[in-house]
N, C-alpha and C positions, 0 to 999 in steps of 0.2 A: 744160079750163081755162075759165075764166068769160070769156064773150065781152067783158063790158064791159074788166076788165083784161087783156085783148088787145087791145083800140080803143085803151085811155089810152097800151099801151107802143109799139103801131104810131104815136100823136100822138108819143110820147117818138123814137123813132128817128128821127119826119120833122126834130125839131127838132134832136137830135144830126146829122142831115146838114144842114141850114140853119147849125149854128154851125159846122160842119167848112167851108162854100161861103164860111159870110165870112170866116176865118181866112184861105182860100186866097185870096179877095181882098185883105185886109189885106197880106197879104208879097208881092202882087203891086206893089199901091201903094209897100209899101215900098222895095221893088226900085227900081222907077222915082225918089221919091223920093232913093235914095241913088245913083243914078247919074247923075242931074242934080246934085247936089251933087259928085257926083266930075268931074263937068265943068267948072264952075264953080271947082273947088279950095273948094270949103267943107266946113267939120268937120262930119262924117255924127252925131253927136250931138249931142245941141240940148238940154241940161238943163233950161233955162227951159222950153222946149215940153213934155217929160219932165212937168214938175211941172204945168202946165197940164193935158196929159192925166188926169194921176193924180187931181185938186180936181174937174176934170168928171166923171169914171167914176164919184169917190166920191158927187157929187149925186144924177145917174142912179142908183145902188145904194140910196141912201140914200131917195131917193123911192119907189123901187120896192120897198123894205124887205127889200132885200138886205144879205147881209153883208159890209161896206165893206173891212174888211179881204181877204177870198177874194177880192173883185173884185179889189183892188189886187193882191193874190199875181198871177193869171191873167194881168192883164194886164204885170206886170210882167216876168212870164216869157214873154210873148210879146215884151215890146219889147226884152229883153236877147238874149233868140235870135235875136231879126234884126239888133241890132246887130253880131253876132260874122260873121251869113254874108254 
């Protein structure tokens, strides 16, 4: 196989394990997050912050000339997964 497309998919797998380390940070915070709110007695969903997230992600995507919508997907399904655990 051509060495250089063995360097570019070896870059590719560092960055699928960098996006795999902040995910797992992400639902670490969320955890916390939601158990300070369970102490407190506060509703663990927050719509207004929700749509806040979503308007920021879409800039970032939008700047980085990404596809606004897939970002929204991803990350939507990440905030609804951790809503349910």
């Amino acid at each position: 196989m051509n060495k250089k497309l063995e360097n570019l998919r070896a870059i590719v797998d560092e960055v699928d394990s960098k996006i795999i380390n902040l995910i797992y940070k992400r639902a670490k915070l969320v955890k916390k997050i939601k158990n300070y709110k369970e102490k407190k007695n506060m509703v663990f969903i927050d719509k207004v912050r929700e749509k806040k997230i979503y308007r920021r992600l879409k800039k970032l995507a939008k700047d980085k000339k990404l596809n606004e919508d897939l970002i929204k997907k991803l990350f939507r399904l990440l905030v609804r997964y951790y809503d349910r655990s």
